[in-house]
C-alpha positions in Angstrom: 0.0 0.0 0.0 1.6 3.4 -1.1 2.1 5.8 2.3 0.2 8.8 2.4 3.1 11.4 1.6 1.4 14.4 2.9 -0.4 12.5 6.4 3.8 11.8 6.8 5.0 15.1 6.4 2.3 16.2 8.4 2.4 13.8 10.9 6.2 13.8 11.4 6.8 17.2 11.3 3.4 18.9 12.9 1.8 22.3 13.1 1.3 24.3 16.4 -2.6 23.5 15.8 -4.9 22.3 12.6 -8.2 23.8 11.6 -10.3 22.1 9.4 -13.1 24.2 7.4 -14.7 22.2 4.3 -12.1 21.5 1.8 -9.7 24.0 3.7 -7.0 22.7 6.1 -5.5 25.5 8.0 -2.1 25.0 10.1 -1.0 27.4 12.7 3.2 27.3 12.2 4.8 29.5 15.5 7.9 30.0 13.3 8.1 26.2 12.5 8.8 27.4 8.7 6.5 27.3 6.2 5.4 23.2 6.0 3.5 23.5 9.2 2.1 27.1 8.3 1.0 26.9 5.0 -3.3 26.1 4.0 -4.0 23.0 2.2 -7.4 22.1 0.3 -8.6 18.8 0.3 -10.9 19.5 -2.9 -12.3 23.0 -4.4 -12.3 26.0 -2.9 -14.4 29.3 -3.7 -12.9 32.6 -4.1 -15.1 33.5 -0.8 -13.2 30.5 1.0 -9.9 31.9 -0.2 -10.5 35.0 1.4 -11.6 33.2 4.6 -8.3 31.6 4.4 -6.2 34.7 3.7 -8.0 36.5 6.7 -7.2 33.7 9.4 -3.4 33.6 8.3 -3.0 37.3 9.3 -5.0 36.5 12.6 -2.5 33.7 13.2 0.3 36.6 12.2 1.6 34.7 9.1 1.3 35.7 5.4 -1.0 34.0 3.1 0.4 31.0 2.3 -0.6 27.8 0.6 0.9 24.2 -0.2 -0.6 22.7 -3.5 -0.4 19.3 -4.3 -1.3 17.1 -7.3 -4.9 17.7 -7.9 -4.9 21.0 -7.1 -4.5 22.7 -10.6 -7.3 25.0 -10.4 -6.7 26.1 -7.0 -3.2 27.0 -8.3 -4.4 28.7 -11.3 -6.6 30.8 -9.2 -4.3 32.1 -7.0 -1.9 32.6 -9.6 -4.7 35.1 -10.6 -4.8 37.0 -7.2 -0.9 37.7 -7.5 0.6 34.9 -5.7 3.9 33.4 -6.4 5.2 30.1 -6.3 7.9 29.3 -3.6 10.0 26.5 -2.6 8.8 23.7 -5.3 9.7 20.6 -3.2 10.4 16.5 -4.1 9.5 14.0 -1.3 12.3 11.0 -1.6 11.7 7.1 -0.3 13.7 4.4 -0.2 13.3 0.6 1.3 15.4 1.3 5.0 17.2 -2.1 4.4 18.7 -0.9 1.5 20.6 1.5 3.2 22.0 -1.0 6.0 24.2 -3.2 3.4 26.9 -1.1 4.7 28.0 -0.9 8.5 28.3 2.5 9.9 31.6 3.2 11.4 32.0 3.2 15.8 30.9 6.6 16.8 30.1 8.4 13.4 26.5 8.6 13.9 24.4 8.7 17.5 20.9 8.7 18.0 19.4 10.0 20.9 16.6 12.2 22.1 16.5 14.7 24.1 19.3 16.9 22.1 22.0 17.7 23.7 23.2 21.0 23.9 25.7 20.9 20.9 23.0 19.6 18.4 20.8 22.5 19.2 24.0 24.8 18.3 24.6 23.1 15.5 21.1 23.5 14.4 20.8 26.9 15.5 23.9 27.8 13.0 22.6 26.6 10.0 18.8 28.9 11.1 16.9 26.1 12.3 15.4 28.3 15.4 13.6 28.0 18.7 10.4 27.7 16.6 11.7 24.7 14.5 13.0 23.3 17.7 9.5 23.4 18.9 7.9 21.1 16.1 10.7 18.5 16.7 9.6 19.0 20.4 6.2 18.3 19.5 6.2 15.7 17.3 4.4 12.4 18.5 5.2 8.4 18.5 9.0 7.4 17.8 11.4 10.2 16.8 15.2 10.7 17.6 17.9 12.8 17.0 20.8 12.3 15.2 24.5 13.8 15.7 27.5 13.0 12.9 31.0 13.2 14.2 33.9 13.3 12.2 37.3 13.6 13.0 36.8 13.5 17.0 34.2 17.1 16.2 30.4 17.4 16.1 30.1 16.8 12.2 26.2 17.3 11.5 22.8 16.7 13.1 19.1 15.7 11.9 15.9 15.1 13.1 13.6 12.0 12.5 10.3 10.6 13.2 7.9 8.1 12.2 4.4 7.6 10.9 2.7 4.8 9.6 5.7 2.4 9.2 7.7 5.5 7.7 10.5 7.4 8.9 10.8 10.8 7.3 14.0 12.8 8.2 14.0 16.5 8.5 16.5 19.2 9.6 19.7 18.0 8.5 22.2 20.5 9.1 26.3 19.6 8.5 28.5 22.9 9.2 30.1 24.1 6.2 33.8 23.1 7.5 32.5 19.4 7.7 30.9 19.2 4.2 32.3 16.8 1.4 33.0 14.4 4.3 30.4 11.8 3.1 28.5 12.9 6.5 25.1 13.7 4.8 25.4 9.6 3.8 26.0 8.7 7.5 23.3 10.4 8.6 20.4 8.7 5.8 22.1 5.3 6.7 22.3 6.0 10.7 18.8 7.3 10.1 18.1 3.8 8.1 19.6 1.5 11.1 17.4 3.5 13.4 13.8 3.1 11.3 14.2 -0.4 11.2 14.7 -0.9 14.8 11.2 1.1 15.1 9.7 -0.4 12.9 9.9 1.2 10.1 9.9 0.3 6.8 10.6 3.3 4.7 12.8 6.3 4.9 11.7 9.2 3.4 12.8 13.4 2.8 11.9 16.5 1.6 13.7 18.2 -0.1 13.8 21.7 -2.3 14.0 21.6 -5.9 17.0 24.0 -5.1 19.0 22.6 -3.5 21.0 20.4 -5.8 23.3 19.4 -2.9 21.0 17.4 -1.3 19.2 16.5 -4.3 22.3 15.0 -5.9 22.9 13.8 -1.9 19.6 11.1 -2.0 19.6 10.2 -5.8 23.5 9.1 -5.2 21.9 6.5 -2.2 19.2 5.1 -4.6 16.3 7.0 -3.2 13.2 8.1 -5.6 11.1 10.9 -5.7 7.7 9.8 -4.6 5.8 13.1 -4.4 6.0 16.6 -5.1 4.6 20.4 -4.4 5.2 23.4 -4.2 3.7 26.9 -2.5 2.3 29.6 -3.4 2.6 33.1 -1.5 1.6 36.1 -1.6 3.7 38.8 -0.8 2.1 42.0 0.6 4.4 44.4 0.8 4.3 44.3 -3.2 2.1 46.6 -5.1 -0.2 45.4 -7.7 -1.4 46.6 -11.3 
């Protein structure tokens, strides 16, 4: 049976609070970034329930902001029309965990633990991932760990992940520039691999921007496949309009 992408993302990385209305999904984000603050539609939406939706994003103090997915073409085109722009077009990657355990990690190159320690939140505060991000990790429900990369006797990297529905997604992985091209980003998907299977998962999964061709070339060059995609739209404010 194919995982529900979306219930995964949502699931393993999760809003401050979700408000269903109709075919609207609204997600309150606290500075989580913009995958647990953006609106989602489960089917068509009126231009009166756009409105609704723009209006309870500024009382939650973001900017409009939505996440479309496949199926929602007309949704997209529509608020295309009412000057948003796309941002952040994003590929979710999957891969069978067991493939990524044919190759024994070495003694203390990858540790999973949770709570953080202090040095992972550093780390993680470095590369911008925040209080607010900190938060959703914090959050985050059934089986999820940490993960902190050492390389050369020095903190090498750190990552989140979590688990839904037999799969682990990871999120928030984070190697300080002076430790890249170190083959750390590897360690991490295959210590994050060992660690899905002992909690029984199945699957490891990412997401990742279209962007970022680090990390893109990062999880084709371990086998993984994109399994899903999307993108957002927002709309900026502060820009003036014809």
């Amino acid at each position: 049976m194919t995982p529900d992408w979306f219930a995964v993302v949502d699931a393993t990385w999760p809003a401050a609070r979700i408000e269903t209305r109709g075919n609207l999904v609204l997600r309150e984000g606290r500075g989580g970034g913009k995958r647990v603050s953006a609106a989602s539609a489960m089917g068509p939406l009126s231009g009166a329930e756009i409105g609704a939706a723009e209006d309870a994003m500024r009382a939650m103090g973001q900017q409009p902001l939505f996440q479309l997915r496949p199926g929602n073409e007309d949704l997209d085109a529509e608020l295309a029309e009412r000057g948003y722009d796309i941002v952040d077009p994003v590929n979710i990657y999957a891969i069978a965990a067991e493939r990524l355990t044919d190759i024994p990690i070495p003694r203390v190159t990858v540790f999973t633990l949770w709570e953080p320690l202090a040095i992972m939140r550093e780390l993680w505060a470095q590369g911008g991932i925040g209080p607010g991000r900190l938060a959703v990790m914090d959050r985050t429900k059934g089986p999820k760990t940490g993960l902190l990369m050492r390389h050369r006797d020095k903190p090498g990297g750190v990552a989140f992940v979590a688990i839904h529905d037999s799969v682990a997604m990871l999120h928030a992985l984070e190697i300080p520039p002076h430790q890249r091209r170190q083959g750390l980003g590897k360690w991490a998907m295959r210590g994050a691999a060992f660690w899905a299977l002992d909690n029984g998962a199945q699957t490891l999964s990412v997401v990742c921007t279209k962007a970022n061709e680090g990390a893109n070339a990062l999880y084709r060059s371990l086998g993984m496949e994109i399994v899903g995609e999307y993108h957002y739209r927002l709309l900026d404010e502060g820009r003036e309009t014809t």
